[in-house]
C-alpha positions in Angstrom: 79.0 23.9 -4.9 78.7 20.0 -5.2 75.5 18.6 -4.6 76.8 16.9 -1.3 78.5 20.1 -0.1 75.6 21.8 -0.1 73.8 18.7 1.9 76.3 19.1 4.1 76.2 22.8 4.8 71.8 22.7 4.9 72.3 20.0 7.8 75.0 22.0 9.5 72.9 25.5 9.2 69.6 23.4 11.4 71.6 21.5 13.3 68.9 22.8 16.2 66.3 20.7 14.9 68.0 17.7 15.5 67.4 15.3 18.4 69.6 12.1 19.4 67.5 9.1 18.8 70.0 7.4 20.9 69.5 9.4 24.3 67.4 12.6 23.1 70.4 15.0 23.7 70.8 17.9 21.2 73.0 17.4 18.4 76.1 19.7 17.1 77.2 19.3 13.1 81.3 18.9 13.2 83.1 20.1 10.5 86.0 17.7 10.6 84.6 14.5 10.8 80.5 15.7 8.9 78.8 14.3 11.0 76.3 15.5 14.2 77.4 14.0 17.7 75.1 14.6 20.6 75.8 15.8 24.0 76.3 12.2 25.4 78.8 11.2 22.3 76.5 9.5 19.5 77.9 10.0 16.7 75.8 10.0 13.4 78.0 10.2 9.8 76.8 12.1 6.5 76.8 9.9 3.8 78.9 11.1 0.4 75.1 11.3 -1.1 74.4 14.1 1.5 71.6 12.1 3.9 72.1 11.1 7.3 71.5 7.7 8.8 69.6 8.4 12.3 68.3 4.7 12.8 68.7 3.0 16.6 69.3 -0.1 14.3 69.1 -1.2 10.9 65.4 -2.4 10.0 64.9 -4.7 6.5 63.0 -2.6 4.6 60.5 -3.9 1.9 60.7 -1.4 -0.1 63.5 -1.7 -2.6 65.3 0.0 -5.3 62.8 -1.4 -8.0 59.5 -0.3 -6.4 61.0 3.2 -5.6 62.0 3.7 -9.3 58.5 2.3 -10.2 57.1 4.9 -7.8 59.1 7.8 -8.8 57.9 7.0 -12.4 54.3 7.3 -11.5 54.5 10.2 -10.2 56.5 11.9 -12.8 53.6 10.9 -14.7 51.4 12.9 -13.1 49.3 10.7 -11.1 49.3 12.2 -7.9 49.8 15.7 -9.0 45.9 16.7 -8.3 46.2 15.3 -4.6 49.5 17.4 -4.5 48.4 20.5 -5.3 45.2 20.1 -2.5 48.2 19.5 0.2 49.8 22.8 -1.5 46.1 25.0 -1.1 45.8 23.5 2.7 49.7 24.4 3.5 49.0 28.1 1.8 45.3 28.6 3.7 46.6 27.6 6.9 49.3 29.2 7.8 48.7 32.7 6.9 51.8 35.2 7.3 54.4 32.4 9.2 54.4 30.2 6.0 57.7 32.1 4.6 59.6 30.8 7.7 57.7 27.6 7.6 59.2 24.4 8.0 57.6 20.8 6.7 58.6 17.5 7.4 57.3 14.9 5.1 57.1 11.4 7.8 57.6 8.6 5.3 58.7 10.5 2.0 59.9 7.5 0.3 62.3 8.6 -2.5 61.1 12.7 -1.5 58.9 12.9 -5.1 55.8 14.3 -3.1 57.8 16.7 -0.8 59.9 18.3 -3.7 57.1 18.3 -5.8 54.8 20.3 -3.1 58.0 22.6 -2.4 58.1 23.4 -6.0 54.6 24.2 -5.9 54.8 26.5 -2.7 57.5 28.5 -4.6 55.9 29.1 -7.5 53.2 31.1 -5.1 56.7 32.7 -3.4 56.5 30.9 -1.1 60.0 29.2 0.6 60.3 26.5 3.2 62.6 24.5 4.7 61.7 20.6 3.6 63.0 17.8 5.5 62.2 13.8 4.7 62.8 11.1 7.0 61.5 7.5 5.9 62.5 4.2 7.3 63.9 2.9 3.9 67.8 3.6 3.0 67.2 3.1 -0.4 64.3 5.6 -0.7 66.5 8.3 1.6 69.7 7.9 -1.0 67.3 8.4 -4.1 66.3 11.1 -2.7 69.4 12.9 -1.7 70.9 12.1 -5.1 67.9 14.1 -6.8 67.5 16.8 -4.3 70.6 18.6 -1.8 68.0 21.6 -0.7 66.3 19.3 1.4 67.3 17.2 4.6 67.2 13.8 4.1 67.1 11.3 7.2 67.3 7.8 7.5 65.4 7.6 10.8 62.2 5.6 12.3 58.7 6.9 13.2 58.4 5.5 16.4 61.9 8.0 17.2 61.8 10.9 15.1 65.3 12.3 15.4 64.3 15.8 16.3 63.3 18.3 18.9 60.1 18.9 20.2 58.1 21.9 18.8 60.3 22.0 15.6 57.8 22.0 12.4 55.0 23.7 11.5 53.6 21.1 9.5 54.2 17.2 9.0 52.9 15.4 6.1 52.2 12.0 6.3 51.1 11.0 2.6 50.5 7.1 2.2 52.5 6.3 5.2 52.1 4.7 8.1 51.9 7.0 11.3 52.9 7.9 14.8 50.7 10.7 16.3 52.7 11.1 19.7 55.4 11.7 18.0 53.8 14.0 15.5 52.4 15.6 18.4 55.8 15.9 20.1 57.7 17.5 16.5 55.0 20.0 15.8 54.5 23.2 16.8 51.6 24.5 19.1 48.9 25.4 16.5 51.0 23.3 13.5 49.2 21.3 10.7 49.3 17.6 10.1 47.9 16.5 7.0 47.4 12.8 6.4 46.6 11.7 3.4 45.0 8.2 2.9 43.3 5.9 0.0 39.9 6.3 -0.8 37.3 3.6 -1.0 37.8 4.1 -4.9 41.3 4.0 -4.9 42.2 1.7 -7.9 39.2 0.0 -7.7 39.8 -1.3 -11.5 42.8 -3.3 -9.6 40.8 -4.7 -6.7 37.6 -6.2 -8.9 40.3 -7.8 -10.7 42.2 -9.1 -8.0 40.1 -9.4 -4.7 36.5 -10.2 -6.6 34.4 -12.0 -4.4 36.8 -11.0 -1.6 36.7 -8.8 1.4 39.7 -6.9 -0.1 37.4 -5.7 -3.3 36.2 -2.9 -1.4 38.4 -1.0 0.8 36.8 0.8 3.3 38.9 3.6 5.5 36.6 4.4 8.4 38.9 3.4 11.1 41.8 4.9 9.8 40.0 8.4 9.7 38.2 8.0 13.5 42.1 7.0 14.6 42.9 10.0 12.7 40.2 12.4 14.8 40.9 10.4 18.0 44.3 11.5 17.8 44.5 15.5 16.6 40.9 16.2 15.1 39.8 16.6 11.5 39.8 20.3 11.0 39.5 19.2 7.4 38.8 16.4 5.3 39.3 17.0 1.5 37.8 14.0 -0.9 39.4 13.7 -4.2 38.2 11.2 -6.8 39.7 11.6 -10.7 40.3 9.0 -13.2 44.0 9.2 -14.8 45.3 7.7 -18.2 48.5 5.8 -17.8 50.5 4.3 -21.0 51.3 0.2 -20.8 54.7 0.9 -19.2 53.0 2.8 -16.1 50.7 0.4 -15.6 53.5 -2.6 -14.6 55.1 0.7 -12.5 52.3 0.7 -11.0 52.0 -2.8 -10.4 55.3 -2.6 -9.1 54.6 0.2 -6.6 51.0 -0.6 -4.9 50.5 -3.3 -1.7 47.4 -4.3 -3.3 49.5 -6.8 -5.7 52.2 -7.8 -3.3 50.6 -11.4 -3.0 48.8 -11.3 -5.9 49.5 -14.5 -8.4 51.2 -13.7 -11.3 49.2 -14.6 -13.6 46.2 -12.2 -12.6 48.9 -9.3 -12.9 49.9 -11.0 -16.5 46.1 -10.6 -17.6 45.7 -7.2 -16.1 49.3 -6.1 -17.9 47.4 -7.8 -21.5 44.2 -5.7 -20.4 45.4 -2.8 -21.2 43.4 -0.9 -19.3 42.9 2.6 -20.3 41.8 4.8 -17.0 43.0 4.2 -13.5 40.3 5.4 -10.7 42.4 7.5 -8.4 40.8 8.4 -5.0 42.5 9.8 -1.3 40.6 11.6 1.5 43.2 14.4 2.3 42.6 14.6 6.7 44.2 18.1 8.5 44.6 18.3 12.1 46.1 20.6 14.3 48.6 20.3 16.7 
């Protein structure tokens, strides 16, 4: 079966989970036309990639085809791979004997790398769930469906997550921004969010070389975290800190990927590309809360 067939055929099979971000009606797949239509008539097209375009309206994104190559680069790499396999331990020690029947939505999955990556990883412990990825950017969304049709791939805003209440047992919101009332709204009772965020490390060699003498050169995350407990509670909160190699080539992908060098002048990134800096510091406090 094509790869868009069987997109096709995994949105109509949990057609239940959807919601209408129009009117917040439940949604039906039809065959004829592939596409979900709501109670009240919204209509909502599969593309011929295999995702599904759930935004109100059409938001410029600033994350473009470049930066999501750059960023699917870096993490074939292997730079996040240690923080992925701590989401993978948290999703396996949480939920016990329902984690066969599981189902994960990753809010803000970018081009899907992190979700299919910690899917991968759940099934090599035989362990199956059903991986959906909504992010706000198109061109993150259709990367994604072009690499992966075993996961559901939505087009679809934050602030109006396009799906019922109570559906997921756990949302992952890795690098993103986030909405916790409507994480609260799509998770089950008892269900896991786990938030991942930078720590005050995080690329430090790229901040003393941009931000010195700054209030940007050190990054502090305190109010993120206290949001973060205001909101669902930190059941956990897992520190990582490692130091990864990355070749010349990675190091302008990763230039290409992080905020920190959006306004950065281009001739700091020029001496920090000539560098040739040898070790990144990588750091992220990993934050659970339950639902």
């Amino acid at each position: 079966m094509k790869k868009a067939e069987r997109a096709k055929r995994l949105i109509e099979t949990n057609s239940s989970l959807f919601m209408c971000p129009l009117c917040g009606k439940r949604m039906s797949f039809i065959r004829k036309t592939n596409s979900l239509l709501c109670q009240n008539k919204h209509n909502f097209d599969i593309s011929r990639d295999g995702y599904i375009n759930l935004l109100v309206k059409q938001v410029r994104s600033a994350y473009d085809k470049k930066l999501f190559a750059s960023r699917k680069a870096i993490i074939q790499s292997g730079f996040f791979d240690p923080m992925l396999r701590v989401i993978s331990d948290l999703i396996e020690e949480n939920l016990g004997t329902n984690i066969t029947t599981s189902k994960i939505l990753d809010a803000g999955c970018g081009e899907g790398s992190h979700l299919m990556n910690i899917l991968s990883n759940l099934v090599k412990r035989n362990i199956c769930s059903l991986g959906v990825g909504i992010d706000i950017a198109k061109e993150g969304i259709r990367a994604a469906a072009k690499q992966n049709a075993d996961i559901i791939w939505c087009v679809a805003d934050l602030s109006k997550i396009p799906f019922g209440n109570n559906q997921f047992d756990i949302v992952l919101n890795i690098l993103s921004p986030a909405n916790y009332s409507e994480f609260k709204r799509v998770l089950k009772t008892g269900g896991l969010l786990i938030k991942v965020i930078p720590g005050i490390e995080h690329l430090i060699e790229l901040r003393d070389l941009f931000y010195k003498g700054t209030g940007k050169q050190r990054y502090s995350n305190v109010r993120v975290i206290d949001h973060f407990d205001d909101n669902f509670g930190i059941v956990h909160n897992r520190q990582i800190i490692y130091k990864t190699c990355l070749s010349s080539e990675n190091i302008e992908h990763l230039i290409n990927m992080t905020p920190l060098t959006w306004n950065v002048d281009r001739e700091k990134i020029a001496d920090l590309v000539a560098m040739e800096i040898k070790e990144i510091t990588v750091a992220f406090d990993v934050l659970v809360g339950h639902g």
